[in-house]
N, C-alpha and C positions, 0 to 999 in steps of 0.2 A: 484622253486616249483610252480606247476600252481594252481592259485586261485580255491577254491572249496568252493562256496554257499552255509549256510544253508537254506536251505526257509522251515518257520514253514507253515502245512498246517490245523492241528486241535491242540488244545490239551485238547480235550476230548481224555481219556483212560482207559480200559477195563481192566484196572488190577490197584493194592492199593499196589504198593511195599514198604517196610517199612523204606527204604532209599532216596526213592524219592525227590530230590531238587525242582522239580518243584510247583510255589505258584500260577501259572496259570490254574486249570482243566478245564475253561468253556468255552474258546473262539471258535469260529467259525470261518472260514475265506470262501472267496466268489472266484468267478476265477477274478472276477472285478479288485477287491484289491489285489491279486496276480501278475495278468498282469501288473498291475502299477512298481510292483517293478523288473519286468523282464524285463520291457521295458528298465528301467532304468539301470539295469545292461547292455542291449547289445549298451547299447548307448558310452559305454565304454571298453567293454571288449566283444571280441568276440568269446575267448576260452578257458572254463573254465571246472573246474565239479559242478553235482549240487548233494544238498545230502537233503532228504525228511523228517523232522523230525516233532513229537507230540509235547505234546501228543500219539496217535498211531496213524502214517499216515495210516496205509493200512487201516485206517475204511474210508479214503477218497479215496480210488484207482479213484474217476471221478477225482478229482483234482490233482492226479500224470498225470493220463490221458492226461489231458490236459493240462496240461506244458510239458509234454513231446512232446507231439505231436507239440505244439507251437514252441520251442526251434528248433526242427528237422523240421520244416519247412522256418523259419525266412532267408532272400534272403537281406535283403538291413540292411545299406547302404554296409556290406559283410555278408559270406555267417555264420552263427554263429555254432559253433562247441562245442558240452559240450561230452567231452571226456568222461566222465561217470556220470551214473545216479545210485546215491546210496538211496537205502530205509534203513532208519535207524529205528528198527520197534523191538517190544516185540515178535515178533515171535509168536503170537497168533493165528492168524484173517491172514488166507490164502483163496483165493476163486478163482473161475473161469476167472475172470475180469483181478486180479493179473499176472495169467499163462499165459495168452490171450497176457494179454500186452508185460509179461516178453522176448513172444515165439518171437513179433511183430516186437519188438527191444532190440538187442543183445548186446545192451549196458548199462542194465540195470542190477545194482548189488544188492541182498539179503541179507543185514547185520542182521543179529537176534542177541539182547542182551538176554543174560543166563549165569550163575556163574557158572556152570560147573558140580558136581553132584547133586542130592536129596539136600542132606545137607551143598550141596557148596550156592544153585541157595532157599534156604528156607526165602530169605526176597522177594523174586519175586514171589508175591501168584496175585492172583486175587482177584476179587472184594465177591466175592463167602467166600474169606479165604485159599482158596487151592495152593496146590506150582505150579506155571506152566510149571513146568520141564516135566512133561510127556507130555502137548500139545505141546510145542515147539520141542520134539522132535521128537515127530510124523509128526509134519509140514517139519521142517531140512528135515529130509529122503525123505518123499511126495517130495518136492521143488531138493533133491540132483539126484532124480531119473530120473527128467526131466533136471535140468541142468548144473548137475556136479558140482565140486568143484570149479571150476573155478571163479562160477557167486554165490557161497552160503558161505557165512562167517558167523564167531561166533565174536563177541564182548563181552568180557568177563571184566565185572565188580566186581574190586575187591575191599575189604575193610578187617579192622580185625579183622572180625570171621571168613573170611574165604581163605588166603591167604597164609595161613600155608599148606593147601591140593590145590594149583595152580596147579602141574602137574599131579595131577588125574584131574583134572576136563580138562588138556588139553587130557589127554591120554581116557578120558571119550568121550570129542567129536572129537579125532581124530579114533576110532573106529566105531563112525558111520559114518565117511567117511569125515567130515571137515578139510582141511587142510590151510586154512587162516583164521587167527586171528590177533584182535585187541582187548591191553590189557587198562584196564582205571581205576582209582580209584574213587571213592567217596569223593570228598572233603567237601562240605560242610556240609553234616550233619552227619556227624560220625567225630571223632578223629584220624587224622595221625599222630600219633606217631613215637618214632624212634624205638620200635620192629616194627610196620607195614613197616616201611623204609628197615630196615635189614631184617626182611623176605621175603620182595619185590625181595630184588635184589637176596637173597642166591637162594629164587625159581628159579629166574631167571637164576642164574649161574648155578643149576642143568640141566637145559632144555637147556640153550647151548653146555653143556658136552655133552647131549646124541644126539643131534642134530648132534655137532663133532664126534659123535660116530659111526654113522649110523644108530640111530633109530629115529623113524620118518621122514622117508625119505619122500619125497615133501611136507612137511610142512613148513608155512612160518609165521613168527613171526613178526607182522608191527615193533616192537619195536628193534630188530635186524638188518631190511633191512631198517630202514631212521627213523629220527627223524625230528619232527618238529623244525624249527629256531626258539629261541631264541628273534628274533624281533618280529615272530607272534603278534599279538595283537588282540584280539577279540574284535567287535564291533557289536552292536543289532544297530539295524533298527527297529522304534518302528514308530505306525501311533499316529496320535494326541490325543489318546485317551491312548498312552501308550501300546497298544499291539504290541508284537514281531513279527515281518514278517520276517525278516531275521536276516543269524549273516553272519562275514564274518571275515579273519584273517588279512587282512592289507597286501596281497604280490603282490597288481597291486596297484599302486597309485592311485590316484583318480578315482577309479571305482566307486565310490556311493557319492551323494551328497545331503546334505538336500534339502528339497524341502516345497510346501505346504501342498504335504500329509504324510509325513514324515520324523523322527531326528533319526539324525548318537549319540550313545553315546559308550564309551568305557568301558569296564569292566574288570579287573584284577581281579584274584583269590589271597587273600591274601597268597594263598599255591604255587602262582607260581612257586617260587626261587626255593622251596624245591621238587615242583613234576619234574621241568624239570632237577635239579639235578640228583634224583631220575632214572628220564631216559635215559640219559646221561650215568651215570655207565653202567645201563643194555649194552646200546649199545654200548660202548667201549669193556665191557668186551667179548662180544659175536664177536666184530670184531678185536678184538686182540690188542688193543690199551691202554690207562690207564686205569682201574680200580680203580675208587676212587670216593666213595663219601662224 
C-alpha cells in the first residue's frame, strides 16, 4: 500500500464541533517550515500521496498551492510523483483559488467531512452555533458540478447518537450525487461501546445487502474495497516546540528521520484492537469471507 502523508497546514478552524479531538486551534505554519519537512520526505521516498489536514486547510489554499506546485515540479535526485493530493476539509470555506487549483491539477481530491442528515451531521455546527449541513451541501453540489464524483467524496464520521441512521445519511448524500465514501468513528472523546460496535457492523451489513442487490449502483464503500494493515502505525512529526507537521503510517521504512528541527513520536489509540476489529468484520462480510467480530 503506498505511503500517504499527512502534512498539517493550519489548525485554525471555522467551525466548534462538539466532538472535536483536536487540543491544538492556534497554530500557524509558514511554507519555510513546511518545505523542510517535504524536502525531507523526497530524500527518501519519491512516490507517495499527500493528504492536507487542519484545522481547516482550505482557509490556507496559498499553502496547498504551493506544495503542490513544489512536489509537481521536484527533478532531482528523481523525478517525485504524489499520486494524489487529498484536501481533507469541513467542507465549508470553498473559493475561487480552490477551483482554479482544483481545474490546474487533476490530481487533486475533495474529501468533505459531514455525518449525513440534519440530525445525523447536528454536533458539526459552526462557530455561529449553526448545523453546517446546509453550507456543506451547497458546497458538495457547487464542487460535483465542476468535477464530478470522481474528484468529490464524503467522509462520514460516525459515533453513537448517530450510527443507528448510517444509511440514510449514505442514501442522503448518494442523492446529491456522492458516490465515494469514507467511513471513521470518533474515538477519543465519545464512548465506544459494544451497541456502537453492533450497530456499526448490522449498518454495515445492510448497505452491503443492498449494494448486492443493485441499488446504489457506482457507489463505493472505502471500508469494503481495502482495509488498512494491521502493522499501520501512526507517527507525528512534531518541531521543537511540539507542533505537528506531519503524521505518517510506517509502510516505507525509513522515510522520515529525526533531525534538528524535528522528532519522529509514535501514537497508538488505546481503541486500536477494537476499531480494527470493528473493520475487519465490516470488510469480510461485504467480500464474502468470515463474518466475526
Amino acid at each position: 500500500m503506498l505511503e500517504t502523508y499527512v502534512l498539517h497546514i493550519t489548525k485554525e478552524c471555522n467551525m466548534n464541533c462538539k466532538y472535536c479531538y483536536e487540543t491544538d486551534k492556534t497554530s500557524t505554519y509558514s511554507w519555510e517550515e513546511l518545505k523542510i519537512i517535504l524536502d525531507n520526505i523526497i530524500k527518501h521516498n519519491n512516490h507517495f500521496n499527500l493528504e492536507f489536514l487542519g484545522g481547516e486547510p482550505c482557509l490556507r489554499i496559498d499553502l496547498i498551492r504551493k506544495t503542490v506546485e513544489y512536489l509537481s515540479s521536484v527533478k532531482s535526485p528523481k523525478n517525485v510523483i504524489v499520486e494524489r493530493f487529498y484536501i481533507t476539509t469541513n467542507g465549508t470555506y470553498i473559493n475561487d483559488d480552490l477551483i482554479k487549483l482544483m481545474q490546474e491539477y487533476q490530481n487533486i481530491t475533495y474529501a468533505f467531512s459531514m455525518d449525513g442528515t440534519p440530525i445525523m451531521n447536528s454536533m458539526r455546527i459552526m462557530k455561529t452555533g449553526y448545523n453546517s449541513h446546509d453550507i456543506v451541501i451547497e458546497n458538495a453540489k457547487k464542487l460535483l458540478d465542476i468535477f464530478g464524483p470522481e474528484r468529490i467524496s464524503n467522509h462520514m464520521v460516525t459515533h453513537p447518537f448517530n450510527i443507528g441512521y448510517f444509511n440514510d445519511g449514505i442514501d442522503h448524500f448518494y442523492n446529491v450525487g456522492i458516490r465515494h465514501f469514507g467511513i471513521g468513528t470518533v474515538e477519543s472523546t465519545m464512548t465506544i461501546d459494544d451497541d456502537y460496535c453492533n450497530t456499526f457492523i448490522e449498518q454495515h451489513r445492510i448497505l452491503s445487502d443492498r449494494i448486492k442487490n443493485g441499488e446504489l449502483k457506482g457507489i463505493h464503500i472505502g471500508l469494503f474495497e481495502s482495509i488498512k494493515p494491521k502493522t499501520d502505525s501512526r507517527h507525528y512529526i512534531k518541531d521543537k516546540d511540539g507542533k505537528t507537521l506531519l503524521e505518517t503510517y510506517g509502510r516505507k521504512e525509513d522515510d522520515i528521520k529525526d533531525s534538528a528541527e524535528y522528532k519522529t513520536s509514535a501514537s497508538g489509540s488505546p481503541l486500536g484492537d477494537k476499531i480494527y476489529k470493528l473493520r475487519e468484520a465490516v470488510y469480510n462480510y461485504h467480500n464474502g469471507t468470515v463474518y466475526d467480530y
